[in-house]
Steps between C-alpha positions, in 0.01 A plus 500: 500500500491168372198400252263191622183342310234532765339188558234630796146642430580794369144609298250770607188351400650090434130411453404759240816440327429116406154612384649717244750284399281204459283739313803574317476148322109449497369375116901503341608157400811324596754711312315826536526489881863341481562873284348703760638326760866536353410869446368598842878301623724752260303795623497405867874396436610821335294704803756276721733603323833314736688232335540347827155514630416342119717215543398393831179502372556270231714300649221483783217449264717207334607296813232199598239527790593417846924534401 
């Protein structure tokens, strides 16, 4: 079985899950949310767990809109 990133809707509840992420970051300043944020990507990385998957993700999140 070959590892993929999946790029298709893939959350339960999409809609509840941006309200607690944006609550994630309500009242932290600039750097404090840049912290959490780099924190919830190591855990949520780590979870993932697949070199692979990992690197077509960053590559992913790295190459411009629209290319």
């Amino acid at each position: 079985m070959t590892s993929h990133l999946v790029t298709d809707p893939n959350i339960d509840a999409p809609d509840e899950f941006y309200a607690a992420l944006t609550e994630l970051h309500r009242d932290l300043d600039d750097p404090e949310s840049a912290k959490v944020n780099a924190k919830l990507i190591l855990l949520l990385a780590n979870h993932i767990g697949d070199a692979v998957v990992l690197n077509e993700a960053i590559a992913l999140a790295r190459s411009k809109p629209g290319a």
